[in-house]
C-alpha beads as a LAMMPS data file, in Angstrom:
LAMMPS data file: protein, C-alpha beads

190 atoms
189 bonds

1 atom types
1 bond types

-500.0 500.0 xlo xhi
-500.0 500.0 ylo yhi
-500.0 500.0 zlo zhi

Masses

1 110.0

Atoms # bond

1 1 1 66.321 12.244 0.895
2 1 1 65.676 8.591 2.215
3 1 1 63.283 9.744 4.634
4 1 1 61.348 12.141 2.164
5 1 1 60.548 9.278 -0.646
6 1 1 59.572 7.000 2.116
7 1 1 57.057 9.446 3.154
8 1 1 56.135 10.385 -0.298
9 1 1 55.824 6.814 -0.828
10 1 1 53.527 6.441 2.467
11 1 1 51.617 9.206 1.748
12 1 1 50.633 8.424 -1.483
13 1 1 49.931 4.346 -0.517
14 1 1 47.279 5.553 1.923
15 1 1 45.520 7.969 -0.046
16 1 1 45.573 4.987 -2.264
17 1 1 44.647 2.617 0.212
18 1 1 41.862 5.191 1.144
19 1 1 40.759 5.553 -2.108
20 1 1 40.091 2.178 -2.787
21 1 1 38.274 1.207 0.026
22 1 1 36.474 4.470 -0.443
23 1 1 35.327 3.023 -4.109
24 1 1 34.932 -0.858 -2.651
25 1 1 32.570 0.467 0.058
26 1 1 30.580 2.247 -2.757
27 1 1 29.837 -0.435 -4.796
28 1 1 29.246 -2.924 -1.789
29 1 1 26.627 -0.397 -0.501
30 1 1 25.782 0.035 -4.038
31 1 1 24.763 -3.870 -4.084
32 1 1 23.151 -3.639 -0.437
33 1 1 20.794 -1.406 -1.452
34 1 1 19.831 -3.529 -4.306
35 1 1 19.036 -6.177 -1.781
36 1 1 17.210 -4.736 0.327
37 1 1 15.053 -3.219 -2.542
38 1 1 14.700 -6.770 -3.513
39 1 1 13.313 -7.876 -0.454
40 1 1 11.359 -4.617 0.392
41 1 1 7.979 -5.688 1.685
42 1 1 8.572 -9.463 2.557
43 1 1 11.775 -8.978 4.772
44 1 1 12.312 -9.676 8.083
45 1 1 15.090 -8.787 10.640
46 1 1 16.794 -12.278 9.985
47 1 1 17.025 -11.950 6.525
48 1 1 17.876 -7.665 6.893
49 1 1 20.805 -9.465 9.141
50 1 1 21.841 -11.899 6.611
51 1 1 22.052 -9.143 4.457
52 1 1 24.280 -7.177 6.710
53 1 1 26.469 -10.188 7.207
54 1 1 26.683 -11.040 3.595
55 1 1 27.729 -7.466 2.264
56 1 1 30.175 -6.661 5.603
57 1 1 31.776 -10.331 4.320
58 1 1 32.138 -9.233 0.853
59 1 1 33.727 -5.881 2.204
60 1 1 35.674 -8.097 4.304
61 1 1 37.028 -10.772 1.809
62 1 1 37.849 -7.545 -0.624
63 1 1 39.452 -4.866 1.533
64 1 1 41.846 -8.004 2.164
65 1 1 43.614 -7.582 -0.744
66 1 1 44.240 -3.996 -0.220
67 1 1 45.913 -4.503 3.282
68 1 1 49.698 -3.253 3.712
69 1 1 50.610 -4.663 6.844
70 1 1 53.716 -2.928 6.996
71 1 1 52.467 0.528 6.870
72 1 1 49.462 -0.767 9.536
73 1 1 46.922 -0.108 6.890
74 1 1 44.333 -3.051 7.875
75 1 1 41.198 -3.755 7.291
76 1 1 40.355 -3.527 10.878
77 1 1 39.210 0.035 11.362
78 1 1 37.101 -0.076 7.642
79 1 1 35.660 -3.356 8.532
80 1 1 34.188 -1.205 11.248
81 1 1 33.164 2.073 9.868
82 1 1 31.435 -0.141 7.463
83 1 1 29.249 -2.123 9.546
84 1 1 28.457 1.136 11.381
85 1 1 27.215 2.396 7.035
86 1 1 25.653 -0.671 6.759
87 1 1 23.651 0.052 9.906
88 1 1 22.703 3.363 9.640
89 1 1 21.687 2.716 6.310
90 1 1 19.533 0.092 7.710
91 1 1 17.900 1.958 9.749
92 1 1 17.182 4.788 7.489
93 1 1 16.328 2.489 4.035
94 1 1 12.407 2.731 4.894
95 1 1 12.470 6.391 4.896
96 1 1 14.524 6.274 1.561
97 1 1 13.295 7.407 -2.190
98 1 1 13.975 4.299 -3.604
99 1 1 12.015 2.399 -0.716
100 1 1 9.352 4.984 -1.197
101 1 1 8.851 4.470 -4.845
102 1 1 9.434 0.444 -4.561
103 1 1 6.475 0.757 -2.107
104 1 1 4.814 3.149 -4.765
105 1 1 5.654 0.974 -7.689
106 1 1 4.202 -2.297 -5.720
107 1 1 0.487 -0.485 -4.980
108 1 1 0.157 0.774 -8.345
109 1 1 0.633 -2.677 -9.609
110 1 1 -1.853 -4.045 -6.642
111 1 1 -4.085 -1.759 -7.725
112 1 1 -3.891 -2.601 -12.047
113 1 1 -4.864 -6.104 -11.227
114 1 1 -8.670 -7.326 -11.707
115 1 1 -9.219 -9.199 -8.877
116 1 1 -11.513 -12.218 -9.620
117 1 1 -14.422 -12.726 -7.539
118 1 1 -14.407 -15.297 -5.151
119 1 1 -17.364 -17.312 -5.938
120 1 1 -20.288 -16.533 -8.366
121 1 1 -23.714 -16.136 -6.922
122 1 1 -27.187 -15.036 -7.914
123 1 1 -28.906 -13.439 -5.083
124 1 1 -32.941 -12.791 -5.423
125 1 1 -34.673 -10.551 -3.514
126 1 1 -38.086 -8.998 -3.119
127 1 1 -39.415 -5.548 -2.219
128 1 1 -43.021 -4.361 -1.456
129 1 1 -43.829 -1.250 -1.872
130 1 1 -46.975 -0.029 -0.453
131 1 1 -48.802 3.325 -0.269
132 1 1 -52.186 4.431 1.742
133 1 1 -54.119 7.587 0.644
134 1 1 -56.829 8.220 2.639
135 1 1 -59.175 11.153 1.775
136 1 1 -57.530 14.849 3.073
137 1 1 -56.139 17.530 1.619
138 1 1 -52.047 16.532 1.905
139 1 1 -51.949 17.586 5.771
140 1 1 -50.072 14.403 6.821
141 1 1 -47.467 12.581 5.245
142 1 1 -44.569 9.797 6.355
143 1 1 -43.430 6.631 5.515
144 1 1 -41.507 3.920 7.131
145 1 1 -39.218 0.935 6.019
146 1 1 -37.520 -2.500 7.067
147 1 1 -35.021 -4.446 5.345
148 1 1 -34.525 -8.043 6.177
149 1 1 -31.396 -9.520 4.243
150 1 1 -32.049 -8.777 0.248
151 1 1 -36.052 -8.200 1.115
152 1 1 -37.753 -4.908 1.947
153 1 1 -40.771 -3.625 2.973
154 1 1 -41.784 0.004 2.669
155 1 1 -45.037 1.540 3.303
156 1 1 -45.983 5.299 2.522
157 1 1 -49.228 7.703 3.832
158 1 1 -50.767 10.503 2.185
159 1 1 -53.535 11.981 3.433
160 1 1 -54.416 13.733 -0.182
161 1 1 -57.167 11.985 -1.835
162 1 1 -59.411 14.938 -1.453
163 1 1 -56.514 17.406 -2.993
164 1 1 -57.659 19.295 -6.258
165 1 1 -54.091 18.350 -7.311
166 1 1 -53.858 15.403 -7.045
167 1 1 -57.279 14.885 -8.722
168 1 1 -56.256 16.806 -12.049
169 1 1 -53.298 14.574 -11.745
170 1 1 -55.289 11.342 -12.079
171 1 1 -57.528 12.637 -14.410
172 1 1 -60.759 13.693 -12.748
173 1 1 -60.345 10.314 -10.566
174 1 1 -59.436 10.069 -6.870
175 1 1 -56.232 8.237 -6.347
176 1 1 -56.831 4.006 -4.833
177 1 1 -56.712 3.964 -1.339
178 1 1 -53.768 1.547 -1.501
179 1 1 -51.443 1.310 -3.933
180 1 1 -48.985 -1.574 -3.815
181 1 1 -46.095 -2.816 -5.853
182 1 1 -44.352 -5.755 -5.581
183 1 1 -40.348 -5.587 -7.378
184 1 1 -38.130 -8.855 -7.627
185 1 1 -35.030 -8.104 -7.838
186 1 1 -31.629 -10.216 -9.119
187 1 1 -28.084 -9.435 -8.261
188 1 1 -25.653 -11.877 -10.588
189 1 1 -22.081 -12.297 -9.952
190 1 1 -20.140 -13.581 -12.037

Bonds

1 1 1 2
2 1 2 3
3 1 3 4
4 1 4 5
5 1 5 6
6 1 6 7
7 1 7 8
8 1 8 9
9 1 9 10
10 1 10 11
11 1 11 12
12 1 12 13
13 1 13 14
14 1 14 15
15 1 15 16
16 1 16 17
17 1 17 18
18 1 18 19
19 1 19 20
20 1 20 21
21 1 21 22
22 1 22 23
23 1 23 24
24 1 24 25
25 1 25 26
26 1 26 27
27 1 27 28
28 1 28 29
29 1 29 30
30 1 30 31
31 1 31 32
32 1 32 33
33 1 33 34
34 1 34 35
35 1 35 36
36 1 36 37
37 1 37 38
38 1 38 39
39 1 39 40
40 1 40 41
41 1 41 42
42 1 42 43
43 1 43 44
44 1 44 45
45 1 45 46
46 1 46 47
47 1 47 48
48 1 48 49
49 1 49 50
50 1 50 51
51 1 51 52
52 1 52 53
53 1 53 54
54 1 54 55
55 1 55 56
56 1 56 57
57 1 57 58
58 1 58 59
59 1 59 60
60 1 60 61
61 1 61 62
62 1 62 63
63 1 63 64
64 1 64 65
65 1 65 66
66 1 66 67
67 1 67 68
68 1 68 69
69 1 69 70
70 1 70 71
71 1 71 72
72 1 72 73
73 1 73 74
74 1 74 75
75 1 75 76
76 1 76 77
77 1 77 78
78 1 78 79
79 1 79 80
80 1 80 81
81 1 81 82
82 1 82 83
83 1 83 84
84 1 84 85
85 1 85 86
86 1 86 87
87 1 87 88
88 1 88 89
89 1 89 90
90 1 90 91
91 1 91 92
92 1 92 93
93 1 93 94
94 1 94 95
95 1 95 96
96 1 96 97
97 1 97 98
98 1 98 99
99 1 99 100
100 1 100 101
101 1 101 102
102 1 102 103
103 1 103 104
104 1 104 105
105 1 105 106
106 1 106 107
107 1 107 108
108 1 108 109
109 1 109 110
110 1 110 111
111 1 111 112
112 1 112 113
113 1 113 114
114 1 114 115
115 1 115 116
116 1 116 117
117 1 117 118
118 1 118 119
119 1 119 120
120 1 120 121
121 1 121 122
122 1 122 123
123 1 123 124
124 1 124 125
125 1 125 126
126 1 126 127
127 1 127 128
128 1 128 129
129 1 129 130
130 1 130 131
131 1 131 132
132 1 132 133
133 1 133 134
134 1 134 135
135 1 135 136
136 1 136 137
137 1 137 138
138 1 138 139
139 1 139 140
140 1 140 141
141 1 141 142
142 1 142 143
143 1 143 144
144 1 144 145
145 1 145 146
146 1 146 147
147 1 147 148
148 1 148 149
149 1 149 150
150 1 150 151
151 1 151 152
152 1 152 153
153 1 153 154
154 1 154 155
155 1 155 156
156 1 156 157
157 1 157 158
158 1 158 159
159 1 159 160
160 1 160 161
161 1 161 162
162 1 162 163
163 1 163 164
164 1 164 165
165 1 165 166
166 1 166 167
167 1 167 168
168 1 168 169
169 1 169 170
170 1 170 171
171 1 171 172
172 1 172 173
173 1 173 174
174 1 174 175
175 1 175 176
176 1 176 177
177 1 177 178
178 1 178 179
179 1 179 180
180 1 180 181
181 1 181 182
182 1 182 183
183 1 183 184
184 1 184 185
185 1 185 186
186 1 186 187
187 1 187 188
188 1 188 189
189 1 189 190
């Protein structure tokens, strides 16, 4: 009868035992995660170590209380499957939802802010347009371009003076030989 209480007794302290570092290595992980998530983005290893360190102490200091000696229920062999959670976890916490939408959370808010401009400027530039229409009936066309900083240059060719088209366009008139346009144009940023 002595022997069966003691191991009724035994039994039931180390499901106990079990059970409560069971629920202490929840809520340390619990509180792990919450660090990490905290430092998502900015941490290093060193401080992803400190982190380690800190919770496995916490675990540590805790599961202390628990121990029953006498029964060789220690912290010992929790201390260690712990810091093997803790690691694993580790490693894994980048591939993790709540890393993923921490990371989601952090562009969306990146992306809401107006950015100011970094220095106001007005810019000025000038383009010349040009265009030569020589007489012909619109057998050759082309035009070229260069752009030098905020300037350009473009001239155009049209051999279609001599087009009925382009006559009853104009009016009855034949169209300049050159046509040119000058355009200034301002960029502000403010």
């Amino acid at each position: 009868l002595k022997t069966q209480l003691q191991s009724t007794i035994d039994t039931g302290l180390r499901q106990l035992f079990a059970a409560n570092v069971g629920v202490l290595q929840k809520r340390c992980i619990k509180q792990f995660k919450k660090d990490l998530l905290a430092q998502l983005g900015r941490g290093s290893n060193m401080e992803n170590a400190a982190n380690v360190r800190s919770a496995a102490f916490v675990f540590e200091t805790a599961v202390q209380d628990l121990e029953i000696p006498s029964l060789f229920l220690t912290k010992d062999r929790a201390l260690s499957r712990f810091k093997d959670n803790l690691q694993d976890l580790l490693m894994k916490f980048p591939d993790s939802p709540e890393a993923k939408l921490k990371g989601q959370a952090t562009l969306k808010t990146a992306a809401a802010k107006q950015r100011k401009p970094t220095e106001r400027a007005v810019n000025l530039g000038l383009d010349l347009v040009a265009m030569l229409r020589p007489d012909g009936y619109g057998t050759l066309q082309g035009f070229c371009g260069y752009n030098m900083g905020a300037n350009s240059f473009i001239v155009g060719f049209h051999n279609d003076a001599d087009a009925p088209e382009t006559i009853a366009q104009l009016g009855g008139f034949r169209p300049p030989f050159l046509r040119f346009q000058p355009k200034l144009r301002v960029d502000v940023e403010l």
